[in-house]
N, CA and C atoms as an extended XYZ file, in Angstrom:
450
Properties=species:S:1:pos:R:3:atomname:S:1:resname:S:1:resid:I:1 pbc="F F F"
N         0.836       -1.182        0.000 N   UNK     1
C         0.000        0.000        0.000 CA  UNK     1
C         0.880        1.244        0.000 C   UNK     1
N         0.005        2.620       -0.377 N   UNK     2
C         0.937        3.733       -0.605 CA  UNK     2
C         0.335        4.779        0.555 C   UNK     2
N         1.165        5.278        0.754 N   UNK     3
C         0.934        6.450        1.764 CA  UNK     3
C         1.035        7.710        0.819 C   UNK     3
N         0.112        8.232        0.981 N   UNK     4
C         0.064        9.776        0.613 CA  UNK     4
C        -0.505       10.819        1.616 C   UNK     4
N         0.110       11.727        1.127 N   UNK     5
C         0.180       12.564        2.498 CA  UNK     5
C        -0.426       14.057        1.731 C   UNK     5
N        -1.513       14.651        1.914 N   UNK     6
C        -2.549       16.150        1.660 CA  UNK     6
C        -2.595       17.041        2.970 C   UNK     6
N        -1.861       17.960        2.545 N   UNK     7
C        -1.775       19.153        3.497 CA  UNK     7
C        -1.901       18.649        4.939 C   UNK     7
N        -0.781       17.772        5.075 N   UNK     8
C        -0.799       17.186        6.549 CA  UNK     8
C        -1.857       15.823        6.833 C   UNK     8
N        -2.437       15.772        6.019 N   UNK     9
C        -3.297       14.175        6.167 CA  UNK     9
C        -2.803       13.044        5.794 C   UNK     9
N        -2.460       12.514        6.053 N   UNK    10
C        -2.037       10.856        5.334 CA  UNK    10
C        -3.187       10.104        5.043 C   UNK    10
N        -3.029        9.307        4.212 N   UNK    11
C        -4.428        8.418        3.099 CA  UNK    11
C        -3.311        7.211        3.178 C   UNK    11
N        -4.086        6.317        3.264 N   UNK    12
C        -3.683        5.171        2.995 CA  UNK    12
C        -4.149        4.739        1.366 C   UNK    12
N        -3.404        4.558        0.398 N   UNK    13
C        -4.125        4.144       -0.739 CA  UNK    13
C        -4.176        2.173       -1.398 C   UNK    13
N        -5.138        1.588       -0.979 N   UNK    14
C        -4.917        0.357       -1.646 CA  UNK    14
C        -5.005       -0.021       -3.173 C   UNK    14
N        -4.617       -1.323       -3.682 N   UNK    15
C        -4.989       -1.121       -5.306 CA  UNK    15
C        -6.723       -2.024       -4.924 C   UNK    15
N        -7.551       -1.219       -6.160 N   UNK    16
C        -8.652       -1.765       -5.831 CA  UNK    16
C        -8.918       -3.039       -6.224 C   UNK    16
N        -9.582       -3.651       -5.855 N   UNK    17
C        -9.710       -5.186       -5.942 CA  UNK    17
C       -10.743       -5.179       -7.406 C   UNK    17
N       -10.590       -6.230       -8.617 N   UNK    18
C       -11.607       -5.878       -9.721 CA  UNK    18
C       -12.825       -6.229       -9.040 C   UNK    18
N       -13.953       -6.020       -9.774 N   UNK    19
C       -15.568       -5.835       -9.319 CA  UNK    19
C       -15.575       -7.201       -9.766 C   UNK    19
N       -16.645       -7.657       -8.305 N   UNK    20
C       -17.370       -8.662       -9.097 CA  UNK    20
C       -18.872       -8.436       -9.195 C   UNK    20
N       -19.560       -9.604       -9.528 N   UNK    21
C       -21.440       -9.274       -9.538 CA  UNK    21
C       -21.520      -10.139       -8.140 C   UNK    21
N       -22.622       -8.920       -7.527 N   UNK    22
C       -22.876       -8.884       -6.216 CA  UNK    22
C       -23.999       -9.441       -6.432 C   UNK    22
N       -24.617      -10.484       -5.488 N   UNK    23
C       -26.039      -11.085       -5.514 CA  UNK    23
C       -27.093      -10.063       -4.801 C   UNK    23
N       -27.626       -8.983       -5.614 N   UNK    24
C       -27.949       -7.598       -4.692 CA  UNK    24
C       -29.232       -7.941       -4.766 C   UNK    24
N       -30.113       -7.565       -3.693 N   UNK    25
C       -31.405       -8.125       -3.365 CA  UNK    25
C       -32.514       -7.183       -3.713 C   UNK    25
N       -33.054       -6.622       -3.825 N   UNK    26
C       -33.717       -5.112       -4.363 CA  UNK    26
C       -34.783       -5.508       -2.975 C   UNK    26
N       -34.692       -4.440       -2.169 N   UNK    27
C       -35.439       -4.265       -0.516 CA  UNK    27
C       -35.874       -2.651       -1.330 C   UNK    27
N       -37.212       -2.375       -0.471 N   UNK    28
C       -37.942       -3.677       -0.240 CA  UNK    28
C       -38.505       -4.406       -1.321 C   UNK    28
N       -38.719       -6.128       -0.991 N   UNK    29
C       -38.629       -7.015       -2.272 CA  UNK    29
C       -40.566       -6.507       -2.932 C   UNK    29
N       -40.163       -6.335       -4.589 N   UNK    30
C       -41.217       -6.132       -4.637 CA  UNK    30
C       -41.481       -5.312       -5.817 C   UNK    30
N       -42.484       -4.724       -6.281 N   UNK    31
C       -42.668       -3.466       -7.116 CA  UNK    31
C       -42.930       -2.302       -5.634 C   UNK    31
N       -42.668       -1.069       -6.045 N   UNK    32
C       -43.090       -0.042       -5.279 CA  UNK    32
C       -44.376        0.319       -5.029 C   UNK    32
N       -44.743        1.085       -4.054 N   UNK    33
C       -46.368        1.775       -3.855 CA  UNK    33
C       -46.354        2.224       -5.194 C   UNK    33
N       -45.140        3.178       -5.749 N   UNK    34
C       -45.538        4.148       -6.732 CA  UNK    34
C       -45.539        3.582       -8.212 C   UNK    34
N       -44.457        2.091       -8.393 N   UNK    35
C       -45.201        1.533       -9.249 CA  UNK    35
C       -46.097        0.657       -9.776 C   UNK    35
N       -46.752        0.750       -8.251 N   UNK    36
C       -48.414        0.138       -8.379 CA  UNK    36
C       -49.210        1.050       -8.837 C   UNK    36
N       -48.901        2.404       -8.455 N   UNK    37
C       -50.020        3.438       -9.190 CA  UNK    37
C       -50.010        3.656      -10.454 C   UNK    37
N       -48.649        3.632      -10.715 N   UNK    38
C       -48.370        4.197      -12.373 CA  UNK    38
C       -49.299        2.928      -13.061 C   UNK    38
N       -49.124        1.827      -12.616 N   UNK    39
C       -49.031        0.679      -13.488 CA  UNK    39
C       -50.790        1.045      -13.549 C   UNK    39
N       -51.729        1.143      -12.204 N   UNK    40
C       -53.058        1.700      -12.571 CA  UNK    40
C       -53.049        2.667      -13.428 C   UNK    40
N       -52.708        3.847      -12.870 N   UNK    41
C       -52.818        4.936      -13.706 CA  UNK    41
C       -52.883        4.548      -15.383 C   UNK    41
N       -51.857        3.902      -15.575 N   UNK    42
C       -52.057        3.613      -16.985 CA  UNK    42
C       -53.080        3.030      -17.649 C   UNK    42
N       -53.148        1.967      -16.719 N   UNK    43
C       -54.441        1.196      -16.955 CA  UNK    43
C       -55.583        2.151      -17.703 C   UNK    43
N       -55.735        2.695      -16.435 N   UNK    44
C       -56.851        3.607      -16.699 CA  UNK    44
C       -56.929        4.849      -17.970 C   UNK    44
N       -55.827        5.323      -17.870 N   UNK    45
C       -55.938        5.721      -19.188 CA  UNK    45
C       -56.339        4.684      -20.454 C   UNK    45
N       -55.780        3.269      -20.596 N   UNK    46
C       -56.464        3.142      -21.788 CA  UNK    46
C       -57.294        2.266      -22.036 C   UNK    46
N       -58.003        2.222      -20.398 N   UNK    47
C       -59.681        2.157      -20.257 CA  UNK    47
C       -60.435        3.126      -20.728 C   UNK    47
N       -60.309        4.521      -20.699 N   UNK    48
C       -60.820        5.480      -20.943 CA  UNK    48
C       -60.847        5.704      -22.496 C   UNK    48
N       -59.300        5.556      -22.804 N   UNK    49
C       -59.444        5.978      -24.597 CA  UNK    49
C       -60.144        4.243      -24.836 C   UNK    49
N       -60.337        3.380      -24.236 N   UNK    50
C       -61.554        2.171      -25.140 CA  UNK    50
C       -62.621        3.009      -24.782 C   UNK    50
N       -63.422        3.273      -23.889 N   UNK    51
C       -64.368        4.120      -23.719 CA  UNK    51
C       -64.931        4.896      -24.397 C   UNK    51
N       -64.218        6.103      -24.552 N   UNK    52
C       -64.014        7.034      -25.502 CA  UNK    52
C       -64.543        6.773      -27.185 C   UNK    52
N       -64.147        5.681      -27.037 N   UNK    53
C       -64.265        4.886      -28.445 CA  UNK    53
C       -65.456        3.786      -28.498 C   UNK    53
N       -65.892        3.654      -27.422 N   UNK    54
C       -67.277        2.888      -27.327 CA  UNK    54
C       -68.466        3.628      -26.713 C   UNK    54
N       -68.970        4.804      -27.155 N   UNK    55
C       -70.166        5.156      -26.617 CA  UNK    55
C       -70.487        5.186      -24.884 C   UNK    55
N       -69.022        5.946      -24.418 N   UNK    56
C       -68.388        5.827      -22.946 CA  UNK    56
C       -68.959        4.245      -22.148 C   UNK    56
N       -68.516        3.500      -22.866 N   UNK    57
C       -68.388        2.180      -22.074 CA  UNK    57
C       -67.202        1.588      -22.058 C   UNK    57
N       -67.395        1.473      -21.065 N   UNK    58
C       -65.711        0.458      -20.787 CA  UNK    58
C       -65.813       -0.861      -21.400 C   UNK    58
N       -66.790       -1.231      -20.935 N   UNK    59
C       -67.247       -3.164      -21.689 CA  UNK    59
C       -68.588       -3.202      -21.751 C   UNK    59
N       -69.187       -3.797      -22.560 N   UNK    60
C       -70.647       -4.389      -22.726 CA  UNK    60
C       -70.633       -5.435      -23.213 C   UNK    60
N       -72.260       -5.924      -22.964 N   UNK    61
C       -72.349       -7.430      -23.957 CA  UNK    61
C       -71.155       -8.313      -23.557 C   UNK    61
N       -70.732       -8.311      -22.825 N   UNK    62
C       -69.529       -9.027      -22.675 CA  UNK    62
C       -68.105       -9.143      -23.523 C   UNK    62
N       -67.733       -8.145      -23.796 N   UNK    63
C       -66.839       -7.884      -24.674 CA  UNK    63
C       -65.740       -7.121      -23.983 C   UNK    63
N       -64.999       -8.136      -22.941 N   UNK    64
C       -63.875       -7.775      -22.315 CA  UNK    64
C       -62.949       -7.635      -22.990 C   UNK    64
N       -62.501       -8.309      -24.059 N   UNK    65
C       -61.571       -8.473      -24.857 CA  UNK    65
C       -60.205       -7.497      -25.135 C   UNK    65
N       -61.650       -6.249      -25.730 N   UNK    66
C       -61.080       -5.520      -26.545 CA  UNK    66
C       -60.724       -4.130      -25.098 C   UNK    66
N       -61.415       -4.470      -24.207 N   UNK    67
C       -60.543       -3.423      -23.009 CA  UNK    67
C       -59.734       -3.612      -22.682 C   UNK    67
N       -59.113       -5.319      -22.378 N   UNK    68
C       -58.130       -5.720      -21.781 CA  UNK    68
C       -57.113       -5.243      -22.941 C   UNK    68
N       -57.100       -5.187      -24.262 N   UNK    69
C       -56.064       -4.894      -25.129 CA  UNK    69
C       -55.926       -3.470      -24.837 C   UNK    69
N       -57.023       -2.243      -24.976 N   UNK    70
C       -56.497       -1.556      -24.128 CA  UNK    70
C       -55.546       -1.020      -23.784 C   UNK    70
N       -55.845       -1.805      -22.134 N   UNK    71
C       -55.445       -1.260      -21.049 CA  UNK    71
C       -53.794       -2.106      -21.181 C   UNK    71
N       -53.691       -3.674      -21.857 N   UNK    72
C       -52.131       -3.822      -21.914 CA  UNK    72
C       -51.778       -3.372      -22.996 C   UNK    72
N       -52.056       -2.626      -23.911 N   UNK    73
C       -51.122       -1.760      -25.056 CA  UNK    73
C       -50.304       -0.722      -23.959 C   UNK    73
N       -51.979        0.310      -23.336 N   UNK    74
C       -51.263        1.620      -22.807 CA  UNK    74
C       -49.830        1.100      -21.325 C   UNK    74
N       -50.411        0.468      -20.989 N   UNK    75
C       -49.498        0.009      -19.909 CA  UNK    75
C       -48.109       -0.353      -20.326 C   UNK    75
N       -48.001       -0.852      -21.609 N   UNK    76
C       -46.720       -1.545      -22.525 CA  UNK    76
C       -46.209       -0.240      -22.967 C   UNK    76
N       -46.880        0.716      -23.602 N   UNK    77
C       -46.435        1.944      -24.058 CA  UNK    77
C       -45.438        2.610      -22.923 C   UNK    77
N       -46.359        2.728      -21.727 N   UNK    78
C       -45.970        3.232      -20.849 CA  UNK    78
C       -44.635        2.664      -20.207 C   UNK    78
N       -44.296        1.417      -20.477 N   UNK    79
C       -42.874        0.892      -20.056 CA  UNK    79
C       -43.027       -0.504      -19.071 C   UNK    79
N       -43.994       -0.288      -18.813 N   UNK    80
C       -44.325       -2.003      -17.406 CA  UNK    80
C       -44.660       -3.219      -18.440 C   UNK    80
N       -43.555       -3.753      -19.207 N   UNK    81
C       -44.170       -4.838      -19.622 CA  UNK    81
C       -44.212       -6.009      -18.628 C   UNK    81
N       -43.433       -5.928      -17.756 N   UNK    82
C       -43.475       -6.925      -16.499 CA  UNK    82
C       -44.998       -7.197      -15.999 C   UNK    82
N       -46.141       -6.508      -16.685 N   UNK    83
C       -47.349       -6.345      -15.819 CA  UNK    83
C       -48.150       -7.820      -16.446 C   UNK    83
N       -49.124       -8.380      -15.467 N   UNK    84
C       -49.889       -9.386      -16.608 CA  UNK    84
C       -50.833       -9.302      -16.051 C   UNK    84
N       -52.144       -8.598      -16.974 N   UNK    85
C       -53.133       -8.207      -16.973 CA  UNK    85
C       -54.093       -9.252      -17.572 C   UNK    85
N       -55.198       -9.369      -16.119 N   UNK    86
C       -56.317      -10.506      -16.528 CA  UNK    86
C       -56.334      -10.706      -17.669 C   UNK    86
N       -56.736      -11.745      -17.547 N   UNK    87
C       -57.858      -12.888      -19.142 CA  UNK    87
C       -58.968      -12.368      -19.096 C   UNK    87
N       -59.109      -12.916      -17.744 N   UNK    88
C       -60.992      -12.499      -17.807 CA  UNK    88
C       -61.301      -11.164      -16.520 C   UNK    88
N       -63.008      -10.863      -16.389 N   UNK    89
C       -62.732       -9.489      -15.499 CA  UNK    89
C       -62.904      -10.213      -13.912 C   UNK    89
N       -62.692       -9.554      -12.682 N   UNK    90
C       -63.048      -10.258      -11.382 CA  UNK    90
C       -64.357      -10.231      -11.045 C   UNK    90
N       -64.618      -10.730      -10.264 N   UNK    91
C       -66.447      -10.941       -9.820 CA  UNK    91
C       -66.303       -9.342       -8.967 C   UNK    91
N       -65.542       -8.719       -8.232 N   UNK    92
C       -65.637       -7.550       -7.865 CA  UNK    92
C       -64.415       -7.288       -7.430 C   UNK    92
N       -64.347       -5.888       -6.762 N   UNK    93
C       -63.306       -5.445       -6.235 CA  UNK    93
C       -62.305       -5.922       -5.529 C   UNK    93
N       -62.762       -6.582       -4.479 N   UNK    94
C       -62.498       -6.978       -3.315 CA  UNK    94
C       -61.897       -8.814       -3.846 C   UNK    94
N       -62.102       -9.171       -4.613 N   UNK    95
C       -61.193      -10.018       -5.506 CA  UNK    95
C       -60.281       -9.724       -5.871 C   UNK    95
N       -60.288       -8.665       -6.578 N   UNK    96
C       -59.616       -8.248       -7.974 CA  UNK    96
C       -57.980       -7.633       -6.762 C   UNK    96
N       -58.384       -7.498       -5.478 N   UNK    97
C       -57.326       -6.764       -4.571 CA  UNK    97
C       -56.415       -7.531       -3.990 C   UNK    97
N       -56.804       -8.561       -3.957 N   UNK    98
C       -56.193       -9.786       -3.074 CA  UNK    98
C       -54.931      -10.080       -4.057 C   UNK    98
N       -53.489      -10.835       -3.594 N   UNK    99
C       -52.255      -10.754       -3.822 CA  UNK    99
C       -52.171      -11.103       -4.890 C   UNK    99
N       -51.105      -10.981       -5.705 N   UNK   100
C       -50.788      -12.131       -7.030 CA  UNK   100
C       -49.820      -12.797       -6.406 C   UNK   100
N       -49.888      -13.786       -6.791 N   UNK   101
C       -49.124      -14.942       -6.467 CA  UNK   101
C       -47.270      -14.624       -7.028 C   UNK   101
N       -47.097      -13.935       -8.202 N   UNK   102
C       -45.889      -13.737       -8.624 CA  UNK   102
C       -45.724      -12.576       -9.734 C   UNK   102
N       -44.905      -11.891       -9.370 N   UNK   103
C       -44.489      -10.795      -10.525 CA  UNK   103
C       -46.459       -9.720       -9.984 C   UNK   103
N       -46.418       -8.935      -10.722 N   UNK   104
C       -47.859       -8.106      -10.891 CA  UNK   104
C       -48.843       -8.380      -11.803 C   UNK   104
N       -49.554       -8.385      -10.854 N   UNK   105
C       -51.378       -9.035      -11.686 CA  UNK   105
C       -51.600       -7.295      -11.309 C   UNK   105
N       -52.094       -7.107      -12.454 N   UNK   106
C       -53.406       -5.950      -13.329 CA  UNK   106
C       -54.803       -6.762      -13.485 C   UNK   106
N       -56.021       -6.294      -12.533 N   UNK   107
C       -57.299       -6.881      -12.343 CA  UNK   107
C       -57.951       -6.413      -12.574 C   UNK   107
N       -58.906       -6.455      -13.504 N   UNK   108
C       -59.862       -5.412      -13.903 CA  UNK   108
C       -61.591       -6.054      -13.510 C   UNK   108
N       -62.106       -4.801      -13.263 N   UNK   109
C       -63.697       -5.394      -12.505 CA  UNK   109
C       -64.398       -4.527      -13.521 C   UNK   109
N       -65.430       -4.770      -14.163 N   UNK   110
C       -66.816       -3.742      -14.783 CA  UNK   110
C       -67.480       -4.005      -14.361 C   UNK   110
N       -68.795       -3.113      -14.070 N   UNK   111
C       -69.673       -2.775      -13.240 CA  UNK   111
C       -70.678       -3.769      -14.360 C   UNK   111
N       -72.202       -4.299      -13.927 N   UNK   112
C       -73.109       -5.127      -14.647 CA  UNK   112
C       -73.321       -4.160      -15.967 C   UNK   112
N       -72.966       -2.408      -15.893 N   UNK   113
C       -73.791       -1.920      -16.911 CA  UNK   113
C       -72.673       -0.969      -17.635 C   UNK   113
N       -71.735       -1.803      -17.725 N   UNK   114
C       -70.405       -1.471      -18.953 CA  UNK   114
C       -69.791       -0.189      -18.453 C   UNK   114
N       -70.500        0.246      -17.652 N   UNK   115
C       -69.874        1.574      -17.811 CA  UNK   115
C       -69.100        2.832      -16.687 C   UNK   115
N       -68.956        1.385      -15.891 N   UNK   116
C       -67.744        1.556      -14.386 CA  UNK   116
C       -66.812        0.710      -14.544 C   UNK   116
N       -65.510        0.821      -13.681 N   UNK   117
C       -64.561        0.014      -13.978 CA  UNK   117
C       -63.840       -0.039      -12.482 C   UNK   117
N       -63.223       -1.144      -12.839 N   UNK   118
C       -62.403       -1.186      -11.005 CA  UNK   118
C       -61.143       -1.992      -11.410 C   UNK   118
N       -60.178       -1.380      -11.001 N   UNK   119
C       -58.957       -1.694      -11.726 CA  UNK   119
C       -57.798       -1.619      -10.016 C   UNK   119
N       -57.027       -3.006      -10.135 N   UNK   120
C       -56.060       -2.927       -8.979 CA  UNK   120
C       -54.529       -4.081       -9.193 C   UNK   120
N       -53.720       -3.129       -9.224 N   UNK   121
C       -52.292       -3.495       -9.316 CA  UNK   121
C       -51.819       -4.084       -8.306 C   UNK   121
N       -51.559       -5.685       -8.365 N   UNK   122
C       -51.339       -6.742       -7.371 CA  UNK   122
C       -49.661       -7.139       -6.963 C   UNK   122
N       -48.959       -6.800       -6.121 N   UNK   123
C       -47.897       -7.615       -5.901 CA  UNK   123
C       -47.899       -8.911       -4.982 C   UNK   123
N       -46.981       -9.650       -4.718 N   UNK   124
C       -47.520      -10.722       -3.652 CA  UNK   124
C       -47.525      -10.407       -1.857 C   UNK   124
N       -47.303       -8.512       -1.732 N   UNK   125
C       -47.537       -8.122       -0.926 CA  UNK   125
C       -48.403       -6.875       -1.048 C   UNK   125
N       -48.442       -6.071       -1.293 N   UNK   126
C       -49.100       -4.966       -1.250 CA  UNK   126
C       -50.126       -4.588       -3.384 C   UNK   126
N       -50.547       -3.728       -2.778 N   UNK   127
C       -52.280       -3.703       -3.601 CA  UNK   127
C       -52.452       -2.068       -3.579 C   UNK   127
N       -53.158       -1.342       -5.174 N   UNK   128
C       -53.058       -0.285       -5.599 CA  UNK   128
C       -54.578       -0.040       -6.665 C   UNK   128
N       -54.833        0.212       -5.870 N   UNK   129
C       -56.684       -0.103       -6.676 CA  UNK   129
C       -57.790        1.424       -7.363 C   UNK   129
N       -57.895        1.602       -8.005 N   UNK   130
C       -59.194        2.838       -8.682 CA  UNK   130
C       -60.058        1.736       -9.192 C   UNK   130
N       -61.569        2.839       -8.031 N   UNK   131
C       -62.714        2.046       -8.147 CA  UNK   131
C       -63.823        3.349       -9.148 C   UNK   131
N       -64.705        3.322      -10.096 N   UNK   132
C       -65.251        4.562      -10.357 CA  UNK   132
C       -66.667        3.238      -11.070 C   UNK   132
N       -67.684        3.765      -10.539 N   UNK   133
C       -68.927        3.503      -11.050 CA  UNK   133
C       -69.959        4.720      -10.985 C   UNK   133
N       -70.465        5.004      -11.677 N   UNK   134
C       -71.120        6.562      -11.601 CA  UNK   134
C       -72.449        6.213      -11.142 C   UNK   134
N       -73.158        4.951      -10.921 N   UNK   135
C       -73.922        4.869      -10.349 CA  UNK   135
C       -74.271        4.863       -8.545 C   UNK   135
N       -72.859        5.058       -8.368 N   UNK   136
C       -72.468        4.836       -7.036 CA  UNK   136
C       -71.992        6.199       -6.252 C   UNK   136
N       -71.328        7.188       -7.118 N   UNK   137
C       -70.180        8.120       -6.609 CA  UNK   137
C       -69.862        9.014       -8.328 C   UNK   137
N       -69.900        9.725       -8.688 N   UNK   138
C       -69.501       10.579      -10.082 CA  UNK   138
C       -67.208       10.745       -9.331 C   UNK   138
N       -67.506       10.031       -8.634 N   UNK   139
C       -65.617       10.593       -8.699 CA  UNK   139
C       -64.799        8.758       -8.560 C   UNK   139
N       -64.123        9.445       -9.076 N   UNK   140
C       -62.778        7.523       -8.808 CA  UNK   140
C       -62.649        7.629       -7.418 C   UNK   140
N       -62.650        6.705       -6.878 N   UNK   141
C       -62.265        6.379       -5.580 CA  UNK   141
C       -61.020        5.781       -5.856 C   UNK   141
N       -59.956        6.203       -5.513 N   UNK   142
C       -58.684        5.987       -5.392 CA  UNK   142
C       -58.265        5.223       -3.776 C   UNK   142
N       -58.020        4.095       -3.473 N   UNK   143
C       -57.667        3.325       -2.634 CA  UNK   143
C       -55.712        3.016       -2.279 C   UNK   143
N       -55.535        4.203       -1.878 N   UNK   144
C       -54.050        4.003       -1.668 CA  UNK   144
C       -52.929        2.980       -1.107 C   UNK   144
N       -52.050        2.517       -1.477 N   UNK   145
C       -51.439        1.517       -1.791 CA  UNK   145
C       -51.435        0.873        0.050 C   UNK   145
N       -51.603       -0.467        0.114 N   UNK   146
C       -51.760       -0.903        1.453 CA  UNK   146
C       -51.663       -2.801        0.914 C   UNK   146
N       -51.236       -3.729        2.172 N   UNK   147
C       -51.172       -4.398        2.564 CA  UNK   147
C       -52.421       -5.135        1.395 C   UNK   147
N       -52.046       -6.590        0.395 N   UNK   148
C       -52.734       -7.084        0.338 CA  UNK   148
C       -53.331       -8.571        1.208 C   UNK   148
N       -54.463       -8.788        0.785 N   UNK   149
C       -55.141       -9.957        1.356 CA  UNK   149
C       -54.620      -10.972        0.097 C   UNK   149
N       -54.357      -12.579        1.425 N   UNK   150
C       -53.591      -13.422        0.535 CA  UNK   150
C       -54.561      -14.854        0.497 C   UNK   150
């Protein structure tokens, strides 16, 4: 080792050892609160532009299909391809909230009359949910990121 010496300080200098790959754990394990929201947020945007485009319905007649494409285009646009967004929609909210088992579940709920939606970003710990049915409330109920049920 070298000694160097700065306006009266001595440094010890070693040679650095090369890098290796560290088995680094990403704490806390998980997606974030905030990219549970984005990953809604997006959602919802392209729930809205299907909407927009269906006579403001999110789904009718049973024609989930073409929301779920949607909502995983805008979400893909947006950068979360890690997300995997239902097949089919949940029987309600309070389903649709409960954990994913691995990586992030995107859950989508419609109301019986096409034209509410309930959407919640699942990790295998924590849950990020917008609920909006206008028969219920004219505003989104936004459910901030908390502890899911497993």
């Amino acid at each position: 080792m070298k000694l160097l010496t700065i306006i009266g300080v001595s440094l010890v200098l070693g040679v650095a050892a090369p890098a290796t790959a560290a088995p680094w754990v990403e704490w806390p394990p998980g997606p974030t609160d905030y990219e549970l929201e984005t990953i809604v947020r997006a959602a919802y945007i392209g729930a809205v532009s299907r909407a927009r485009g269906n006579s403001n319905y999110f789904a009718r007649d049973d024609d989930f299909a073409a929301l779920r494409s949607a909502i995983a285009a805008e979400i893909v646009r947006q950068g979360h391809v890690e997300v995997e967004v239902s097949a089919m929609p949940s029987a309600d909210l309070a389903a649709a909230r409960s954990c994913a088992e691995d990586g992030i579940a995107l859950r989508v709920v419609v109301n019986m009359f096409g034209d509410g939606i309930g959407l919640a970003a699942a990790s295998s710990t924590r849950i990020f949910s917008y609920h909006y049915d206008p028969h219920e409330d004219p505003a989104i109920v936004v459910a901030p990121s908390d502890d899911c049920e497993k």
